[in-house]
C-alpha positions as CSV (number, residue, x, y, z in Angstrom):
1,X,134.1,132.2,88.9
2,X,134.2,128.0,88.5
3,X,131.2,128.1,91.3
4,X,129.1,130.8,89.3
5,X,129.9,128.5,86.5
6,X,128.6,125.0,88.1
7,X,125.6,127.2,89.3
8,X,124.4,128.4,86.0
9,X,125.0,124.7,84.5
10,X,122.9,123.3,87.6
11,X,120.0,125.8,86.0
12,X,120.7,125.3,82.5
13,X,120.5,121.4,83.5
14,X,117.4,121.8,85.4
15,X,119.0,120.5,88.3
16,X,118.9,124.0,90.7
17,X,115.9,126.5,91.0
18,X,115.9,130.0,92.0
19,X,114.2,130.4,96.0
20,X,111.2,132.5,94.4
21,X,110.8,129.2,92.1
22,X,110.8,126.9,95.2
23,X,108.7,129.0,97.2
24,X,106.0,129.5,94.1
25,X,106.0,125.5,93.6
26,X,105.7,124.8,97.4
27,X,103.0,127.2,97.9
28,X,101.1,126.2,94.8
29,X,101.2,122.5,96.6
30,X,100.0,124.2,99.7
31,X,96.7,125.3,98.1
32,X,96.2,122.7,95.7
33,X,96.5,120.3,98.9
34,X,94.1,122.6,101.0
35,X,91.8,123.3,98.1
36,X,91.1,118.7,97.8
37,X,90.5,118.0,101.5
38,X,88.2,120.9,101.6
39,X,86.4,119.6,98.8
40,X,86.1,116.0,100.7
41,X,83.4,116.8,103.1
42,X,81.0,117.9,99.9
43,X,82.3,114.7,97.6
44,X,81.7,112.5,100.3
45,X,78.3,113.2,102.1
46,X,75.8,111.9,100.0
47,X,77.9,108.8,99.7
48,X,79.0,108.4,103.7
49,X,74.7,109.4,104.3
50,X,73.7,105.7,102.9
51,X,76.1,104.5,104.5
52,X,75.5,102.6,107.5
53,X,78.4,100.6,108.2
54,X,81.2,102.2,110.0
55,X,83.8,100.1,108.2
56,X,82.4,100.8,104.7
57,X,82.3,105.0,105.9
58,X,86.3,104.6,106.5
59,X,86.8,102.7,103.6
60,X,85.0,105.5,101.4
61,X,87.5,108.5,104.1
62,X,90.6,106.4,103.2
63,X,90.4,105.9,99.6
64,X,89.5,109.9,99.0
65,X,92.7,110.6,101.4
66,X,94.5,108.1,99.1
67,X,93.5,109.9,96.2
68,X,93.9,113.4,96.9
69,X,97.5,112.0,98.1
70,X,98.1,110.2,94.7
71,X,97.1,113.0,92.8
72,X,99.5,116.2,95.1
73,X,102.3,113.4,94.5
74,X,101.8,113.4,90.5
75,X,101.3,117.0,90.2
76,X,104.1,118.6,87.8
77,X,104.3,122.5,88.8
78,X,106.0,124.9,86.9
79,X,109.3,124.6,88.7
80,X,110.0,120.6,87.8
C-alpha cells in the first residue's frame, strides 16, 4: 500500500508518467524530428544553389542541423 502511495504522489508531483504517456511524447519527438530534416532539403536549395563555396554550403547544413536540434530540445510535449 506505501508503494501505491509514493506512486500516485510521483504522478500528482509530476514526477512519474504512465508508459502510454512516454510512448505518445517519444513518438511525437520521432515525427516532429523526421518531419524538420525532411523539410531541410526544400529550406536549403535555393540558398546552397548560389552557393559556390564548399565551406559556406556546410556552414548553411550545419547551422539548419543546429537549429532543428535547438528547436526538438525546447519542445514541451504534452507529457512534461
Amino acid at each position: 500500500l506505501a508503494d501505491l502511495r509514493e506512486t500516485e504522489l510521483g504522478v500528482m508531483r509530476g514526477e512519474l508518467v504512465s508508459v502510454a504517456e512516454a510512448n505518445a511524447f517519444v513518438s511525437s519527438m520521432i515525427v516532429r524530428a523526421r518531419n524538420i530534416f525532411v523539410r531541410m532539403p526544400v529550406e536549403l536549395c535555393d540558398r546552397m544553389a548560389a552557393e559556390s563555396s564548399p565551406i559556406r554550403i556546410r556552414e548553411l547544413m550545419e547551422a539548419e542541423i543546429t537549429r532543428a536540434l535547438t528547436g526538438l530540445s525546447q519542445f514541451k510535449g504534452g507529457a512534461q
